[in-house]
N, C-alpha and C positions, 0 to 999 in steps of 0.2 A: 453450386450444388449445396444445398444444406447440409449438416451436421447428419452422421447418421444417428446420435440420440434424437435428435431434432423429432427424426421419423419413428423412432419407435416411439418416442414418445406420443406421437399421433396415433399411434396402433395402440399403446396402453389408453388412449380415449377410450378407442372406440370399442378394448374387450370390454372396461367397464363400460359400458353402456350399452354393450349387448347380452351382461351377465346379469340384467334384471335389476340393473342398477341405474338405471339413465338419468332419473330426477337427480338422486346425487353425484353421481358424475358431474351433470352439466352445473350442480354448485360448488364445484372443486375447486381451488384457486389454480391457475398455469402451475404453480412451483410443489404440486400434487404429484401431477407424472413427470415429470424431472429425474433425471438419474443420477444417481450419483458413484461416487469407486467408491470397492471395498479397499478396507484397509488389508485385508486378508487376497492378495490373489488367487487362493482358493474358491474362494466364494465367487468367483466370475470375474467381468471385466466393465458389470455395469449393474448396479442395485437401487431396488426401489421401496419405500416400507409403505403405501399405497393399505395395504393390509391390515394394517393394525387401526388404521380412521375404518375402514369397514368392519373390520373386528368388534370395534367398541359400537358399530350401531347394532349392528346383528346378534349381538351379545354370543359368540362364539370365537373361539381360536384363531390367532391371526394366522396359524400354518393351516387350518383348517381351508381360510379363505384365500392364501396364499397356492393352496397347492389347486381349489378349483380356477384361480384365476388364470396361473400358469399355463392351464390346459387350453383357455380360452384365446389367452396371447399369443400361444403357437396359432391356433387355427384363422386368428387375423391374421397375421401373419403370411401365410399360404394364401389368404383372400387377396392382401397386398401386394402380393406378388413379392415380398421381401423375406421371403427364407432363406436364400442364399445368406443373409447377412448372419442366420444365428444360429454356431452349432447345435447350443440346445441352451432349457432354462429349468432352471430349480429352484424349487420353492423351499427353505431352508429358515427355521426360526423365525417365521413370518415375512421375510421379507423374499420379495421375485431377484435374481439372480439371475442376468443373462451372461452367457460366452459367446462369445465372435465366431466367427466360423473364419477358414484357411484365408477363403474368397475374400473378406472383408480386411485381413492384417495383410496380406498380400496386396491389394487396393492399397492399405496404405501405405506400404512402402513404394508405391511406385509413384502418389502422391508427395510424399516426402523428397523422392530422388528429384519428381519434376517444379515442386514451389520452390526447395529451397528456402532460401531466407525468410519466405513467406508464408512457411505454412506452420499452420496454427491461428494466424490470421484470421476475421471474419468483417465483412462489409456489411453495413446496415443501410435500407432505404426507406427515410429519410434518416441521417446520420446523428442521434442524440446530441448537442450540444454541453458539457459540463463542467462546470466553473471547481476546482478544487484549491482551496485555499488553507496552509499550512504552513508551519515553521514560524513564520511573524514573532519573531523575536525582539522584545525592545532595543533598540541599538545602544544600550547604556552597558553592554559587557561584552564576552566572546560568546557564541555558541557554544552549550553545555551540553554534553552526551547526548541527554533527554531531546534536545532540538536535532543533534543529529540523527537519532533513528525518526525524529518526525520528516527530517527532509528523505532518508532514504526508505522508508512507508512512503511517501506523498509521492516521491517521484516515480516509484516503481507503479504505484497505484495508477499516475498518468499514463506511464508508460505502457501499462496493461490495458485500460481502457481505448485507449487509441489504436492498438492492436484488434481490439475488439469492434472497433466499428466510431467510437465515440470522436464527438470534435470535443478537445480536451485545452484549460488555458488553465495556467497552475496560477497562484497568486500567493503574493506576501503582503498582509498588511502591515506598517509600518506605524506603528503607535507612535510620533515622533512631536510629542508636548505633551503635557502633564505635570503632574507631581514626579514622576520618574527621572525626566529630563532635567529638571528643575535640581531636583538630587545628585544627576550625575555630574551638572554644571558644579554644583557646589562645591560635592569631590573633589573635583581636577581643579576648582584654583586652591583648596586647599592642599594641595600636593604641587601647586605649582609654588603658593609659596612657601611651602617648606624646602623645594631644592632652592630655592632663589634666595635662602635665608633668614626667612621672614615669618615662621611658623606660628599656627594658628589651631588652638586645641580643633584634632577630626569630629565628627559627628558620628555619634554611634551608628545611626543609623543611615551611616552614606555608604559608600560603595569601595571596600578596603581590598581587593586588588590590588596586586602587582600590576597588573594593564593598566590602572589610572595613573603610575607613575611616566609607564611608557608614554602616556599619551599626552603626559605634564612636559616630557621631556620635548614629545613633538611642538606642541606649545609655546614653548620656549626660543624652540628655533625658529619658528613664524612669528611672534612677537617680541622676545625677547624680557626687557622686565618692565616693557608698559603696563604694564598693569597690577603692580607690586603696591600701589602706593590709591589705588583706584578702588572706591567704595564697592563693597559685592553687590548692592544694586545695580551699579553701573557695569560692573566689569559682567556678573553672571550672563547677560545673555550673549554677550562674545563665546564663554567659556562652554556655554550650553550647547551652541551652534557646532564647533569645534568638534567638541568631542562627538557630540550625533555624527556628525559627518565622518570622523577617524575612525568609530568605532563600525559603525556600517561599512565603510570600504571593508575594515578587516572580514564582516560578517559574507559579503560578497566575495571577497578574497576564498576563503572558505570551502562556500559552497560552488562557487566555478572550480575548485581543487575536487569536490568530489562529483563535478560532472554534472550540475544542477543547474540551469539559469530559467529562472520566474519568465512568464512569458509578460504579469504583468505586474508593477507594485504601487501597491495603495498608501494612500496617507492620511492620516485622521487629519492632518492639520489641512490639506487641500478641504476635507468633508466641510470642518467649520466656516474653511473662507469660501468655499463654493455655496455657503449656506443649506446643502444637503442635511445638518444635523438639526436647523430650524425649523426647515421643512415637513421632518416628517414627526417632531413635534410637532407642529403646527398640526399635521393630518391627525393623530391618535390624537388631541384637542377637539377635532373636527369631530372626529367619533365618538367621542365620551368617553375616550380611555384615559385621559386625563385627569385630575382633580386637585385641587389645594388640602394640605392639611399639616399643621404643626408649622408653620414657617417656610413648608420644600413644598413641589411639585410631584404629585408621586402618579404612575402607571397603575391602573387597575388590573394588574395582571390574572388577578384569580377569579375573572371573570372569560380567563380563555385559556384555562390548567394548570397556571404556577401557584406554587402553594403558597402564594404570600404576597402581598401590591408590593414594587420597587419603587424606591425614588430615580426621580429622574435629574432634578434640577435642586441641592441644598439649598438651607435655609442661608447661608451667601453669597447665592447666586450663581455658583461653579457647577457646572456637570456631574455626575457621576459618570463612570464607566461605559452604563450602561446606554447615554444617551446617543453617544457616536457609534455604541454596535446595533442599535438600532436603525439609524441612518447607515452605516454601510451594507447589513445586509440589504435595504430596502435599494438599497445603490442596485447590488447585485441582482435581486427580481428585474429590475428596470433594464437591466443590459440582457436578459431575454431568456438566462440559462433554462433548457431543463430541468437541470437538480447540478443543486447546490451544497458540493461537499468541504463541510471545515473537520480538520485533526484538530483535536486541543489536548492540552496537557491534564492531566487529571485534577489540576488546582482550579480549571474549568467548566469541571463538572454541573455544577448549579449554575452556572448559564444557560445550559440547552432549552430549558424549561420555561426562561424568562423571555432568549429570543423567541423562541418557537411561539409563544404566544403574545409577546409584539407584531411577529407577522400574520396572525390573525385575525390581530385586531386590526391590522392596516387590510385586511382585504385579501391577504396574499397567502396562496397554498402553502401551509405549513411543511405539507408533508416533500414539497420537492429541496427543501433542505434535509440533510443527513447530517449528525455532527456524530463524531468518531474519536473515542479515547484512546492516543498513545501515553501507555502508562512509560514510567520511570526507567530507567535505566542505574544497572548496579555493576563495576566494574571490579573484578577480581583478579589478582596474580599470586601465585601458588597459594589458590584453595582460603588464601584471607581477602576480605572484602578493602577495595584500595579509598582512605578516607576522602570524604567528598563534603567538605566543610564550607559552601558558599559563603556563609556569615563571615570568617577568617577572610575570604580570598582566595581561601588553597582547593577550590574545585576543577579536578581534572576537567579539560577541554576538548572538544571537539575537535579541534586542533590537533590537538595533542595522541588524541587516540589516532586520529588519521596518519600521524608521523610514526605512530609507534609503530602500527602493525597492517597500514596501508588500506591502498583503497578498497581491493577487493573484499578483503575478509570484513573490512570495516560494514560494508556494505549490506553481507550476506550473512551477517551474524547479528543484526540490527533488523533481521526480517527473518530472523530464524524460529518466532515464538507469535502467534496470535498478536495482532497490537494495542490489545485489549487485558495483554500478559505481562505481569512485569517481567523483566529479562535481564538476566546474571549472564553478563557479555564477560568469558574469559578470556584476558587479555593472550595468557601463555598457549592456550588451546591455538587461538586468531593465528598466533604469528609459525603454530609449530610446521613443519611439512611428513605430516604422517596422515595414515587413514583416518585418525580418530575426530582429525582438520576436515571438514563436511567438505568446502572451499576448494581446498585443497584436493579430495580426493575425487574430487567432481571435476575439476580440470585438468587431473590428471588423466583420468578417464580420456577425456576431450583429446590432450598430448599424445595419447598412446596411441589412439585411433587413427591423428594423423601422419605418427610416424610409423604406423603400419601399410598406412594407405602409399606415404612416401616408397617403399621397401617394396611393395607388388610390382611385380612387373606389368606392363602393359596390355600384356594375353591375357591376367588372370582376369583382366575384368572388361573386357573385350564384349560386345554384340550385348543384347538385352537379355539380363541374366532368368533363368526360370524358377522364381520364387516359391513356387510351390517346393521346391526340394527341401527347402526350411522345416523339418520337422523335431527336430528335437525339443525336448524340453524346455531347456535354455532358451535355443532361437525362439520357440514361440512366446516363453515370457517375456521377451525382448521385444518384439513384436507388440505384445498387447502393451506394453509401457510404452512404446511409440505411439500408438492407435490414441493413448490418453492423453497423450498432452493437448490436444486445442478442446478437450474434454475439463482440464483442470484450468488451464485459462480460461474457460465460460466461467465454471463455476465460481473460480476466484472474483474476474471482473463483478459477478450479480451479488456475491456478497461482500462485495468493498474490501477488500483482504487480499492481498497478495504474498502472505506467510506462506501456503501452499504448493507457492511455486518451487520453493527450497525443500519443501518435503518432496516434491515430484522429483524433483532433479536428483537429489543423492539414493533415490529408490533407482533411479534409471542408471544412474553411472554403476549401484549395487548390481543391478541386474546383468549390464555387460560387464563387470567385472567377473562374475562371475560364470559368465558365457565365455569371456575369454581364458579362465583358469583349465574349462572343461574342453575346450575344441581349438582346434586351430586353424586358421582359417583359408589360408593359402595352402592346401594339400594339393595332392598328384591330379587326384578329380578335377579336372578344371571349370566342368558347368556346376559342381558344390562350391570350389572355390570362388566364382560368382556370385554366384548367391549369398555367401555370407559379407564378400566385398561390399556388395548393395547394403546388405544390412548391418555393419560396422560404418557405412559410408549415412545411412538414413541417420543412426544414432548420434554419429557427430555433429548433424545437422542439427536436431533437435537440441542436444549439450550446449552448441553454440546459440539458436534461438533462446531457450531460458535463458542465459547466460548472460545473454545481450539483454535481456528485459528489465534484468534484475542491473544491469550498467555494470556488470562484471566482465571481466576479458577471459579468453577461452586461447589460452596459447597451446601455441601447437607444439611446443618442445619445455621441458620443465626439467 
């Protein structure tokens, strides 16, 4: 069964189209009549501003044309044979405002008792294919905050998606040669022989961690001091291997601690030896995207929207950057995705412009790549911001926030802002157990439900209970916040964003909190006491689907 926005949105077609509007109408994009929730559950349980694009053609009032459209939407409506579904609609500040009607929250609760874990859920035929690639952190350090909200953005993001119908494969590219590696080698033997006794002025510009000493120390134990007395041409590419390899297990380490495993991970160094990265030089050669000039190789880019031609190949002879993310993404069209989503960090900003029109010029549909900024991360403990000195060494870790204040909160407060938003993660809020804890108050929520459900005795909830007796205030809010959730999982999946889901949830644990303050739910009535059973028993379901999406656990006792 479709969505019931699904369907009204097919009836918001066809009012505009029978409101003298049909030309425009049928130049609407799909994401025209789309619903979206108010922020306000006064304002109904589904809003559209459809009114203010015909406002601006018509040169009149969007309430103006909000309130004839209104009229017209009910009387599809009653064509559709779909009135049952709306108590009514209002047209309010321009924009149409629908309410649910008894028949349609009752529906859904009986939908929720009978999917269960599943509902919210939606199957697509044919099923999108989506390659999401994220986190790729060079393996020359530990993961820093900033990677950890890219992995718990990326993950949640698959996790959403695949909910939604998609075939989803998460990926990590592994940048693992370069100038970087070559750095981090140099590092660790100069830390290897400094413990060995043998010290050697650092390099400003290497890698001054405390982790490079650990990893001199593992060094040590696997070689010992071959290589104290061994020229750094010779000894570095032992030291360079090494540590890639040490420093990745830890990176692995990690993110299997917070519940993440890549389905798949790439390598620049396989691109170069598979010849993938000559290749598809070779093709933008092929097409005249290429050209000589100054001693380097450079890309005509601003022949396909970036503001400026890139070098591809220096004047000796080494790569840029940019020529193996050319060949990876063109890897990625090759393996067949739909769309092709990368997170990057905001220092990769001016990339999106250079790829996007690489794969232009190789032939290949720009637009089914997406690339997506997770901004920064700022961590604070009582109300001062906690120093975050990479250069030093002394950058709080990813690690380290996951030990401090654990999975869950790490998880959900790392998705609690737009990832487009920089985000002031407080550490003392994460770890506190009060309401003001979003985390917290949201599985508590979840806790209470099941130790109320524990407590009923078996009568109260006994035969198929008669939902319609749900009238209160309360219950119906409650109600219509269940009704939204595979509502806000659409929404969130089509705009790549899964922040939403943590707005949803602590609105819904708000709303039975405060259905449980006012009523209580096993009284003497025993077919009300049903009813409300079902509908504290739908809620916990739903508490625990978010829950799960987001890789948070939903215990039932706290």
């Amino acid at each position: 069964m479709s969505l019931i926005e699904d369907q009204l949105s097919r009836i918001l077609q066809q009012a505009l189209s029978s409101s003298g509007s049909a030309d425009d109408a049928a130049r609407l994009p799909a994401a025209a009549t789309r619903w979206e929730i108010p922020k306000d559950p006064s304002l109904g349980d589904l809003s559209n501003s459809i009114a203010f694009k015909f406002a601006a053609q018509r040169k009149c009032p969007p309430q103006q044309v909000a309130h004839a459209l209104a009229e017209t939407f009910l009387r599809c409506c009653r064509e559709a044979g779909a009135e049952t579904l709306i108590d009514r609609v209002e047209a309010k500040g321009g924009f149409l405002n629908v309410f649910l009607s008894q028949h349609v929250l009752t529906h859904v609760l009986q939908e929720i008792l009978r999917l269960g874990s599943r509902y919210g859920e939606r199957l697509l035929d044919p099923a999108p294919s989506v390659n999401i690639e994220f986190v790729s952190a060079n393996p020359t350090g530990p993961l820093s905050v900033a990677h950890g909200r890219q992995a718990a953005v990326g993950d949640v993001l698959a996790r959403l998606l695949r909910s939604q119908g998609a075939r989803v494969t998460t990926e990590y590219y592994l940048n693992d040669e370069g100038r970087q590696i070559e750095m981090l080698g140099r590092s660790l033997r100069l830390r290897y022989l400094e413990l060995q006794g043998a010290p050697e002025p650092f390099l400003e510009d290497g890698y001054h961690g405390a982790y490079v000493y650990d990893v001199a120390k593992a060094f040590i134990q696997e070689y010992g001091a071959r290589f104290v007395k061994e020229p750094e041409a010779h000894a570095l590419p032992a030291f360079m291997e090494f540590g890639m390899a040490r420093l990745l297990e830890e990176i692995k380490k990690d993110l299997d601690r917070f519940g993440l495993q890549f389905d798949e991970w790439s390598s620049q160094r396989w691109l170069r030896t598979s010849g993938k990265i000559d290749a598809a030089l070779a093709s933008l050669n092929a097409k005249g995207a290429l050209y000589d000039s100054e001693d380097a190789t450079w890309f005509a880019s601003t022949k396909f929207g970036d503001d400026k031609d890139r070098v591809v190949r220096k004047r000796d002879g080494e790569l840029t950057y940019l020529a193996p993310d050319i060949a990876y993404h063109q890897w990625k069209y090759e393996r067949g995705y739909d769309q092709v989503v990368n997170l990057w960090g905001p220092d990769h900003h001016g990339y999106i412009a250079r790829v996007k029109a690489a794969m232009t010029a190789l032939g290949l549909p720009a637009e089914r790549l997406i690339v997506r900024i997770v901004q920064l991360v700022t961590l604070s403990r009582k109300g001062k911001p906690v120093p975050m000195s990479k250069r030093q060494g002394e950058f709080v870790t990813f690690r380290e926030v996951l030990e401090e204040v654990g999975i869950d909160a790490t998880r959900f407060f790392f998705l609690m802002r737009t990832m487009e938003s920089h985000l002031d993660f407080d550490l003392d809020l994460a770890k506190s157990q009060s309401q003001e804890n979003p985390v917290y108050y949201i599985q508590y929520a979840h806790a209470r439900i099941c130790s109320m459900l524990a407590k009923a005795t078996p009568e109260a909830g006994a035969g198929a209970p008669d939902l319609t007796l749900l009238q209160e205030p309360e219950e119906r809010l409650l109600m219509r916040w269940l009704y939204q959730y595979p509502v806000v999982l659409h929404l969130c999946a089509t705009a790549l964003e899964p922040h939403g889901i943590t707005v949803y949830l602590r609105k819904l644990a708000e709303s039975f909190h405060v259905f449980y303050t006012k009523h209580r739910v096993v009284i003497e009535d025993a077919r009300l006491s049903a009813a409300r059973l079902a509908l504290v028993q739908a809620t916990r379901t739903v508490l625990a689907n978010g829950l799960g999406l987001l890789g948070v656990s939903a215990p039932q006792r706290m």
